[in-house]
N, C-alpha and C positions, 0 to 999 in steps of 0.2 A: 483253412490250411489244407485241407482233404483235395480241393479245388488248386490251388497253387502248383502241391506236388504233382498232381495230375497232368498239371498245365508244364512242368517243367519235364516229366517224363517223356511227355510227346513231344519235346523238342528236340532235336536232332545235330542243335548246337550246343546248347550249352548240358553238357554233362552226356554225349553221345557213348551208347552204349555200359550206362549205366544208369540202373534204376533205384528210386529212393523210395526207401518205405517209413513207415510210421507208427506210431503209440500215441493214441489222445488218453489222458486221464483227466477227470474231472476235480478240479483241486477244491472245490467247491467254497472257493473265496478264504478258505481258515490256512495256518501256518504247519496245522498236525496233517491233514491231508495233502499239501503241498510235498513234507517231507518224506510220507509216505511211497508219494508217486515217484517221487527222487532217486529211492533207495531198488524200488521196483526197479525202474528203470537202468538204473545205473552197473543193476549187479543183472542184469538180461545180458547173457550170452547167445553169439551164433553156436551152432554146433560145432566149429572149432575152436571156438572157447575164445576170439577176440571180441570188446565189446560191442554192442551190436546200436550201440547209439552215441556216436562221436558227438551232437551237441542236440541240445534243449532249448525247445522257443516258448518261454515264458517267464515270470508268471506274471499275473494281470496288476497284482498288488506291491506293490515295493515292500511293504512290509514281508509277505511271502517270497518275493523275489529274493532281498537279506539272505531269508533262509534259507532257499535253496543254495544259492553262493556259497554261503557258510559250509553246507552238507557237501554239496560238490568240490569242495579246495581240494582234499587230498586226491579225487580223483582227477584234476584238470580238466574236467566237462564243461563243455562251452556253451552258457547259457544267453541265450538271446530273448531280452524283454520288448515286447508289444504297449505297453501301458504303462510299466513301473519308474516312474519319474520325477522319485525324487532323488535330492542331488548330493545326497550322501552316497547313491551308489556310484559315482564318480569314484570316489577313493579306491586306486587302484593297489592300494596295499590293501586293504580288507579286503577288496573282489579282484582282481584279480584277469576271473576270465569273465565276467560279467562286459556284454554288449548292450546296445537297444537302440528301436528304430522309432523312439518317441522321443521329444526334444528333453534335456536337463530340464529339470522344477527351476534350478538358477536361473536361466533366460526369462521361464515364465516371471518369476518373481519380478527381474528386472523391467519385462516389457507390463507387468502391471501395477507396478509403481512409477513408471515411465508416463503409463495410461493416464495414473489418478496424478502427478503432478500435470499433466498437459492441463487440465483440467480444475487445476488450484484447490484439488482437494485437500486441504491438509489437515484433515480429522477424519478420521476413519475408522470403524468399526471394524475388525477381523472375528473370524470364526473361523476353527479348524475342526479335522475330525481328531480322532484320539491314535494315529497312527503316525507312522515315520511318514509320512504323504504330508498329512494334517501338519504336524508339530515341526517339518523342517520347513515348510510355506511358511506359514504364519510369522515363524522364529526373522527368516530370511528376507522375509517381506517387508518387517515392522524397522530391521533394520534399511533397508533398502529405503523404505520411505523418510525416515529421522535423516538420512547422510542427506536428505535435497532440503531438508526444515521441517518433513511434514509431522506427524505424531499421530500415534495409535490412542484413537480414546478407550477402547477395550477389546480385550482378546478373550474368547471362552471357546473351550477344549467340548466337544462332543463326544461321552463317552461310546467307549463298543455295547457296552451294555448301558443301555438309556431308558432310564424312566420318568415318570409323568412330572416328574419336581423337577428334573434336570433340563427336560425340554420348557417350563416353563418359568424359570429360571433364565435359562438363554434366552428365550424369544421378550422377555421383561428386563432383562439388564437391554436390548436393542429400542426394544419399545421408548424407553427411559432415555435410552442417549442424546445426545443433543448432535451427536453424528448422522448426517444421512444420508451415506455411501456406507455399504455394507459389504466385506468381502469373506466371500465365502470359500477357505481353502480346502473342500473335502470330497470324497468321494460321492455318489450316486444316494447310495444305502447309508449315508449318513446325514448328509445334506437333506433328504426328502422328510422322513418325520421333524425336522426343525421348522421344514417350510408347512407341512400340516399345523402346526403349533402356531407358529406364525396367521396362518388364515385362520384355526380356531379363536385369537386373541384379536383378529380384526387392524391386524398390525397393516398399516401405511403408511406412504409417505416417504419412503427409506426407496434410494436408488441402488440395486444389488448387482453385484459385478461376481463375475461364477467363475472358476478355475477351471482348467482345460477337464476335470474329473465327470462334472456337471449340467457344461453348459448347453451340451446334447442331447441331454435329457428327455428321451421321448413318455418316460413314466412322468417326469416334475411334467413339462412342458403340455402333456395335454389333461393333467389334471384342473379341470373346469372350478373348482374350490379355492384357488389358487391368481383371481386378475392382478394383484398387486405385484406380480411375477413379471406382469408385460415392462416390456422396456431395461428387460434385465440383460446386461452387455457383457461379454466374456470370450478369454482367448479360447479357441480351438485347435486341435492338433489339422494338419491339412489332410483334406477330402480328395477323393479321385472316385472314378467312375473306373472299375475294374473289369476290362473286357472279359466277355464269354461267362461272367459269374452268374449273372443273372438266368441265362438256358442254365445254365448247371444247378440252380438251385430248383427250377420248377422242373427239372427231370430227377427231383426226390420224388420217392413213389414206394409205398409198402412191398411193392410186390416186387422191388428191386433191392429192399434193403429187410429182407425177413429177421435178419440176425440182433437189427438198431435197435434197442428197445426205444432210444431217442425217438425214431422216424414215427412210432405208433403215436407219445405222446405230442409231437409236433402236429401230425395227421388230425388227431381227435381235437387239441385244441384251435387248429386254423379253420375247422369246420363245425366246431361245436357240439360233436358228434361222438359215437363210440363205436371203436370200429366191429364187426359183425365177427362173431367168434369162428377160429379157425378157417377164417378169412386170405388171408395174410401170415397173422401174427397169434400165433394160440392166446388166449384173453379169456377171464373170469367174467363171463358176462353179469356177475352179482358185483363184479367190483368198479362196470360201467360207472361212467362219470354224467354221460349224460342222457338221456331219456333217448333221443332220436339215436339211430344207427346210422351208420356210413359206410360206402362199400367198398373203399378203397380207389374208386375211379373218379373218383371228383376230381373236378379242374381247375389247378391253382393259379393257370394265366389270367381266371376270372374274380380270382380272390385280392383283390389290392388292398397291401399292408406293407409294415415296413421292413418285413421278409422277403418279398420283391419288387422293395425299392432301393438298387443298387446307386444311386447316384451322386449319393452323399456320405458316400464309406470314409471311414476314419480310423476307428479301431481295427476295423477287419482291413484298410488298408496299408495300416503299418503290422500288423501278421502277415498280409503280402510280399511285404519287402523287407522282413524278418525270415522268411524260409528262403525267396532269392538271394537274400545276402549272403545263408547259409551254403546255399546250391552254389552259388559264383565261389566261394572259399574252398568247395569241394574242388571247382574249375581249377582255380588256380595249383592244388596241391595234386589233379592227376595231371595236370599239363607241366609238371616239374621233370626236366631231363637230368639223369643220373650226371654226376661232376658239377651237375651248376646248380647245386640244389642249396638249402639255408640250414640246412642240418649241418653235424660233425663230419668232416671229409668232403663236404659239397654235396654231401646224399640226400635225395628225397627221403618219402614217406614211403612204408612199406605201403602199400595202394590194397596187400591183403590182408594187413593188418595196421589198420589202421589205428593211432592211439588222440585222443581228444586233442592234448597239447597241442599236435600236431596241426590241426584244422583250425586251432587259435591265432596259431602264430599266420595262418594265411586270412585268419580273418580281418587284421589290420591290416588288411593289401587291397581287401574287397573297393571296388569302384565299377559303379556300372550306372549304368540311367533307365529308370522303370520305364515301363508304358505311357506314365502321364507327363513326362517328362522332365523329375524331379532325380536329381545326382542322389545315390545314394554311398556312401563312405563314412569312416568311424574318426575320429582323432583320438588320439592317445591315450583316450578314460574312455574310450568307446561307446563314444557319446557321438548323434549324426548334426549335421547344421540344424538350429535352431529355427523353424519359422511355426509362422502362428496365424489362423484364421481369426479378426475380430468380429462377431458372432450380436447380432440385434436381436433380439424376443420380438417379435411383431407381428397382429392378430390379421390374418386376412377377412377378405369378405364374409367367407363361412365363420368366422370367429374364431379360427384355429392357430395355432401359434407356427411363425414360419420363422426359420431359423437364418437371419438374412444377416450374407457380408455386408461390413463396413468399413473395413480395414484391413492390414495386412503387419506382420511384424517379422523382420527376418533379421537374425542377430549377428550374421555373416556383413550386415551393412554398417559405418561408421555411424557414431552417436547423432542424433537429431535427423539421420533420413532411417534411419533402422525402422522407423515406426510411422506407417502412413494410415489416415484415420479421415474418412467422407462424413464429418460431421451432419450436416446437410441431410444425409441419408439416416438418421439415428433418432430413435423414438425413444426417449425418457419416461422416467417414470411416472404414471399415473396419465403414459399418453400424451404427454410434452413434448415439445420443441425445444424448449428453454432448457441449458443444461444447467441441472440442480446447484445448489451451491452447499459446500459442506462444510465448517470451515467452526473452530471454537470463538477466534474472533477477529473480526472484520479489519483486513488491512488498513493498516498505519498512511494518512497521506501525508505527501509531502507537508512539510511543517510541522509534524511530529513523527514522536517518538516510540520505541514499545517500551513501557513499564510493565517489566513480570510480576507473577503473583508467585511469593514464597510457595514451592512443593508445588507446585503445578505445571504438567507439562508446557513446553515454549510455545506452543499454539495457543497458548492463555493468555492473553496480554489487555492490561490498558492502553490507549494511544492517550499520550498527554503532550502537549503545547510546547513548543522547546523553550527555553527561557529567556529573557530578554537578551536580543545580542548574539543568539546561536539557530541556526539551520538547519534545517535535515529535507536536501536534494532529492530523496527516493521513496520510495515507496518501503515501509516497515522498515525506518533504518532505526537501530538500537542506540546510537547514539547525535546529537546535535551538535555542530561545526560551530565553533567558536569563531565569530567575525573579527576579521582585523581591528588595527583600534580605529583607522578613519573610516570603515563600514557598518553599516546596521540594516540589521534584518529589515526584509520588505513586510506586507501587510500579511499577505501568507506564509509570512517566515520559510520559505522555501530557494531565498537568494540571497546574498548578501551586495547591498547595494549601497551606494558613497555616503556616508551619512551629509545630513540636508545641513546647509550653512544659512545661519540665521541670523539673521538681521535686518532691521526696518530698511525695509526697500521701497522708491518711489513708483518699482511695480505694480506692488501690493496694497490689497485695495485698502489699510489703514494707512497706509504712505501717502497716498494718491488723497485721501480724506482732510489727513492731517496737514498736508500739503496747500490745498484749496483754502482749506479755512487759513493757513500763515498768509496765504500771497491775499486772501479777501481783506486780511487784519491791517496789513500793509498797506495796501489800496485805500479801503478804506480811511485809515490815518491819514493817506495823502489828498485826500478828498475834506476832509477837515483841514487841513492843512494850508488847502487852497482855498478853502471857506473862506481861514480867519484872514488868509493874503488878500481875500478882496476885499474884506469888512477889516480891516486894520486901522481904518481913521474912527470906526463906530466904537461907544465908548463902553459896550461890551467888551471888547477887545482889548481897548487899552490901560480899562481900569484893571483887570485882571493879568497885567505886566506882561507884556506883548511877547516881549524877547523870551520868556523863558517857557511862557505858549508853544512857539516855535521849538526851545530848544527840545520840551517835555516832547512835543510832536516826532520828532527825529529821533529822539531818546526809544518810542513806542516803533518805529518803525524799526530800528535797529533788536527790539525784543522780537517782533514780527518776524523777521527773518532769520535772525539768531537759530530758531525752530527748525531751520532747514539743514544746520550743521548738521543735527542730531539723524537725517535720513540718508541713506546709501551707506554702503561699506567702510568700515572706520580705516582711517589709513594715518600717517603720523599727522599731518596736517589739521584734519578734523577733532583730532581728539586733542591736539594743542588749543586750537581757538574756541570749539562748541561751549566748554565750560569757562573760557579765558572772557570770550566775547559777551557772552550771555549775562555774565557776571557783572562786568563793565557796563554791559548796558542800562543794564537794572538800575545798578549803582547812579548811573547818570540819570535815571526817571525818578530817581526817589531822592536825589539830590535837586533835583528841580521842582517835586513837588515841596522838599522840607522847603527850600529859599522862598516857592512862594506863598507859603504855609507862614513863616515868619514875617514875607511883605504883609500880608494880613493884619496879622496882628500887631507889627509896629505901626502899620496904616490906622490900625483905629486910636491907638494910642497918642500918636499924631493930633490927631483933631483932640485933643484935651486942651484945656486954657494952659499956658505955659510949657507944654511939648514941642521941643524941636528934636525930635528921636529921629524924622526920615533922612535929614541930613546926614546920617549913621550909617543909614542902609539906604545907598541909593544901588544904580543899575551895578557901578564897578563892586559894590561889595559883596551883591547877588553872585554876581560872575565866578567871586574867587571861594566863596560857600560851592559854587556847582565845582569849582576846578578842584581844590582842596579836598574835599569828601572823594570825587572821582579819583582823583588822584593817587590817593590811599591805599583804594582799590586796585589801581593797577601794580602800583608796586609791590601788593602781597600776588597778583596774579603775575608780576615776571619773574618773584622770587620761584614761587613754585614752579614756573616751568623751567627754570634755571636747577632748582636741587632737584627735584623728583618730579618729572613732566607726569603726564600722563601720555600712554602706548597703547596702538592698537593690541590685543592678545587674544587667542584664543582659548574661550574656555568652554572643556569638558564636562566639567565635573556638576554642573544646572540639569544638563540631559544628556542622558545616556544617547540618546538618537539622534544628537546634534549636536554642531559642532556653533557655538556661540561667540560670534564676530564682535567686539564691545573694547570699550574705551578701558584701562584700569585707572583707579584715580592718582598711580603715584603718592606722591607723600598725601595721606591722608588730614592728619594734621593741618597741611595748608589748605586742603580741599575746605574742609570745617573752618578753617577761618576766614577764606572767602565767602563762606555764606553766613557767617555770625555776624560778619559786618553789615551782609547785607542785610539780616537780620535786625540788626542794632539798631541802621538809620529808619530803617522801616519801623520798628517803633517809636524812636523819637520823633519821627514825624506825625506819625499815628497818633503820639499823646499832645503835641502844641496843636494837630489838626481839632482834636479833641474839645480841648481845653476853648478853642478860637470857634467852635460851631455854633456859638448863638452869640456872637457879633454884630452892630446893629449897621450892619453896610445892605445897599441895594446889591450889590454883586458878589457878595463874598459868599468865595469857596470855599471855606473851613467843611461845612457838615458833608460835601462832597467829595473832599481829600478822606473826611472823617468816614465817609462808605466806601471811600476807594480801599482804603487802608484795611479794611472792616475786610471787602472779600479778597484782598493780597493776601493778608493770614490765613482766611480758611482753606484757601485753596492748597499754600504749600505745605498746612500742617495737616491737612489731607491727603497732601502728594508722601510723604514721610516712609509712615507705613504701607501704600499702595507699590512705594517703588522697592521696598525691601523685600517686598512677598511676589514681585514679578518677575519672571524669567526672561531673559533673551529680550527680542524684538519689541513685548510690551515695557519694558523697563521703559526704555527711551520713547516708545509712544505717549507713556505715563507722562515721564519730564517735558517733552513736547507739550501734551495734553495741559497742564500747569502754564508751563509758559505762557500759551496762547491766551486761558483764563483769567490769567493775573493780567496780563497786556489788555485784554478787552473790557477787563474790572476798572482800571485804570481811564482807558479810553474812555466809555460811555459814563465811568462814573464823572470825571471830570469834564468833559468835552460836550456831553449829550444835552445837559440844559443849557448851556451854550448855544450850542448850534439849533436848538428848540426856540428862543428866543430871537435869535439871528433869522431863521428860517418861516418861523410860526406868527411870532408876536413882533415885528418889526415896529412897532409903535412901543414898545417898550424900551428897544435899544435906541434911546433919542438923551440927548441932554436935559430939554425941556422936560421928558419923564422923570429923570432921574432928580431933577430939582425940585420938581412936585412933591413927588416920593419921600425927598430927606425934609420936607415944608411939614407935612403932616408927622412925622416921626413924632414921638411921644417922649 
């Protein structure tokens, strides 16, 4: 300050021909001293009795500062604070004349909460001191971070009077957290015994971000007891390099300032020394401090410390441009011409009696640009533009803590560029690159949800699955999107996608299966078929009744393919004939096996002494047994497609995730009676096939229909319950699956020692055998 006004005296512009003087008192950081010095001050008259200090630059504490405010209202003294930034003292109804050339604690708050959302911290540990500093930070901060999601896991107040339970207490409720971003909103002198408590308990691990009060800390920063400090990141008020301060400081000298008692004790402790009695400065040399003497002529350009290290001012550079702002407000009120002035009538200021109010009201006018090139001006709470140094802890080579930018914050700029930040360049805690994660718990991904936990702040959450049929696009979304009704969740439930249509398709590889083995079953038959067409005169062939050979063969080929109905997309066609056709055909195979189930047995009947029964049943009454039974058949299969067809539909309600392409049966009742018949004749044939299996013929097929018959039941009283507990696609692979078993039961049961004969033992298929054969008969 001493340096300032000097520097503005001898300027010759600004404030020419008048010189400013001064009163330092030492407030010595308390509210009773502060308002001591107030009152001194305040009630100092010139010898003509106006007051002799139109405004005040201080005080260092906002709590202090309050009170001078407070003390000064009735007198309108213009106080201008260096340091006191909190943002209560905004309120221009309580202050009134209150200025200051440190940014509002509001910005800070915002630009570090700004900080820790960049950064996804959204659990946070706070600590304040026990002051309006402390307790509006903290207050403002916890808010600030809750409006973006984030949440405070604990707040603790550090008292003014602190003891060993208190500090250890705080530094155990931090140890404990499951937060590890720590913010510390407090001053110097109260932040430092927490962080001693802290290294006494061995605390780590915790990433600490410092408020502008702190973060400069040459007492924390090179306390060697203290590594868990490094990497600790925090805003800064802005630095400048103050011309001419530095000669001005090393031209302190005892022998220029006999009056300082300051300068003796500066003197003695920059050199470690006590100075030599009646030296300089009269001194009880009993009350020396330290063993060695010093003469007063020591050389401080040789002493480097951070007394003359000008180059990173902060606090002494906002008192720089706290007493210019003053000096330009002085500017502006003697550079007022009579008539055009902002008073009553247009009148200036009496220039020789000057009254505080006065110098206020030009203090909201001030505007000028320091030295380092930084606009200096107030707004309307007399509050300056907001900007901010972000500030790294990081050890150099000598292992000393270097205070290095990393960023910038200026609150004059629009949201999301107001704050620029050189990651890259930022050492973390414990000496990291990786930046910490802080977080109660681990984002939500797409495909689920947050489930909260009663009484627990929103940073608490379960992520749970969303439920069948709903989505969630984002990252921690709280609730899941209910899909359309033709859509279903994908595998990561994070889209909703068409749900899948189902249905045996000849793409798919049981289509493609089931497919093969119908057209082999088919082939097949037709290969027997052409067997018996070339052995037809061999009396395999035609003892076992040629024609309905043939017919059964056709009958098998039409099951064979029938199977095909049942694959591809159901449309009205398919689901008319699959069950119509399938039906019919059957009916026609077991109408052929019963006719020749019955040739059997009136054949052997036949050969009895006085039996003419074949004459009965020759080929025309075989015919009208197949026509007749077939017949029957189809007229309950046009009834039903005539009252209640069957229709393609689709159905929902099988799977929720699909959409089921299928036949419905229409009138059920007739559906059930189409196959009770076909039921019916299949066991009547089953039982005369029965009854006729140990028949005394060289060719009779009785015990062969009687196997056929044997695995035609198991198979579809197996198919029953398989096809009722099957959904979708397998239903009809099922009925498929049946078909082709029953058609191949049929085939090899009836046909295979046939064609084993025909093929193997051709000396068996002779007449001459067959004579032999019935010669030896018993």
């Amino acid at each position: 300050m001493m340096f300032t006004i000097e520097e503005i005296n001898a300027k010759a512009k600004l404030l020419p021909n008048v010189t400013l003087g001064y009163m330092i008192y030492d407030t010595c950081a308390t509210t009773t001293h502060s308002q001591r010095a107030t009152f001194t001050i305040v009630h100092a008259k010139y010898n003509n009795g106006f007051p002799a200090v139109p405004a005040i630059v201080g005080d260092y504490g906002s709590t202090q500062s309050m009170a001078l405010e407070r003390a000064l209202f009735p007198y309108k003294t213009l106080l201008v604070s260096y340091f006191a930034s909190c943002a209560c003292l905004s309120n221009r109804q309580q202050f009134p004349t209150f200025f200051r050339t440190i940014p509002n604690d509001a910005h800070q708050v915002k630009a570090l909460a700004q900080f820790v959302h960049k950064f996804n911290w959204t659990w946070i540990g706070v600590i304040g001191g026990d002051d309006d500093y402390g307790q509006y930070g903290i207050k403002y901060l916890a808010d600030e971070v809750k409006s973006w999601g984030g949440c405070v896991a604990f707040t603790e107040i550090i008292p003014k009077v602190i003891s060993k339970e208190n500090l250890q207490s705080i530094v155990t409720k931090v140890k404990m957290s499951s937060a590890k971003v720590i913010v510390m909103f407090a001053i110097e002198a109260d932040a430092y015994p927490v962080l001693q408590e802290a290294a006494f308990q061995n605390l780590t691990g915790k990433q600490w971000i410092a408020s502008e009060a702190w973060v400069t800390s040459t007492l924390i920063a090179t306390d060697n007891s203290m590594p868990f400090l490094e990497g600790t990141v925090g805003f800064a008020i802005l630095r400048a390099e103050i011309s001419g301060l530095k000669e001005f400081l090393l031209n302190i000298h005892p022998g220029n300032h006999t009056e300082n008692m300051f300068v003796k004790e500066f003197w003695e402790t920059m050199f470690e020394c006590s100075l030599e009695t009646n030296t300089y400065i009269t001194a009880d040399s009993s009350l020396a401090r330290y063993n060695r003497t010093c003469t007063g002529l020591e050389d401080l350009q040789k002493h480097r410390n951070i007394y003359t290290d000008t180059s990173h001012l902060r606090v002494s550079y906002n008192i720089y441009k706290a007493v210019h702002a003053v000096a330009h407000a002085l500017q502006l009120l003697y550079s007022c011409v009579d008539g055009h002035g902002p008073f009553i009538h247009k009148n200036c200021a009496n220039k020789t009696n000057l009254q505080p109010w006065q110098v206020q009201h030009y203090m909201k006018d001030v505007h000028f640009t320091s030295k380092s090139g930084d606009e200096v001006q107030f707004d309307e709470n007399g509050d300056p533009v907001a900007a901010y140094d972000i500030l790294n802890w990081q050890r150099d080579g000598n292992n000393f803590i270097q205070f290095i930018q990393v960023g910038h914050f200026n609150a004059s700029l629009i949201l999301h560029e107001n704050l620029m930040i050189h990651e890259e360049k930022i050492i973390w805690n414990e000496d990291s690159k990786k930046v910490p994660k802080s977080v109660c718990s681990y984002a939500c991904k797409p495909g689920k949800r947050k489930a909260m936990y009663d009484g627990k702040p929103i940073c608490c959450y379960d992520c749970v699955a969303c439920s069948d049929g709903s989505i969630s696009n984002e990252t921690d979304a709280l609730i899941c999107i209910q899909c359309a009704q033709d859509y279903w969740h994908n595998e990561q439930k994070n889209r909703c996608i068409q749900k899948q249509i189902d249905f045996l398709s000849f793409d798919d590889p049981l289509g493609i299966s089931l497919t093969s083995i119908a057209v082999c079953g088919a082939l097949l038959t037709i290969l027997v078929a052409l067997l018996f067409t070339t052995h037809r005169s061999t009396p395999i062939v035609r003892a076992n009744n040629c024609e309905l050979s043939f017919l059964l063969l056709f009958s098998l080929i039409m099951c064979f393919l029938c199977s095909l109905s049942f694959i591809g997309p159901p449309n009205l066609w398919t689901c008319l004939l699959k069950h119509t056709v399938f039906s019919v055909s059957f009916v026609l195979c077991v109408s052929c096996i019963l006719a020749k189930t019955i040739v059997v047995i009136i054949a052997f009947k036949a050969t009895l002494p006085d039996k003419n029964i074949m004459k009965w049943f020759g080929p025309k009454q075989q015919r009208c047994i197949v026509f007749f039974c077939t017949l029957i058949q189809i007229v309950i299969c046009v009834l039903w497609i005539t009252v209640s067809p069957p229709l393609p539909v689709e159905t929902r309600s099988l799977s929720r995730s699909k959409i089921i392409l299928e036949c419905n049966l229409g009138s059920v009742f007739l559906f059930w009676g189409v196959m009770s018949y076909l039921g019916f004749l299949s066991c009547l044939c089953f039982l005369l096939a029965f009854f006729a299996r140990n028949l005394p013929n060289s060719f009779n097929e009785a015990k062969y229909i009687t196997f056929s018959m044997i695995t035609f039941f198991v198979v579809w009283i197996a198919f029953i319950p398989s096809y009722i507990s099957s959904p979708g696609k397998y239903a009809s692979a099922i009925e498929i699956f049946a078909i082709l078993s029953s058609s191949f039961g049929l085939l090899l049961c009836i046909f295979a020692p046939k064609c084993y004969i025909i093929l193997g033992k051709p000396q068996s298929n002779t007449k001459k055998y067959l004579i032999a054969k019935s010669t030896v008969r018993p």
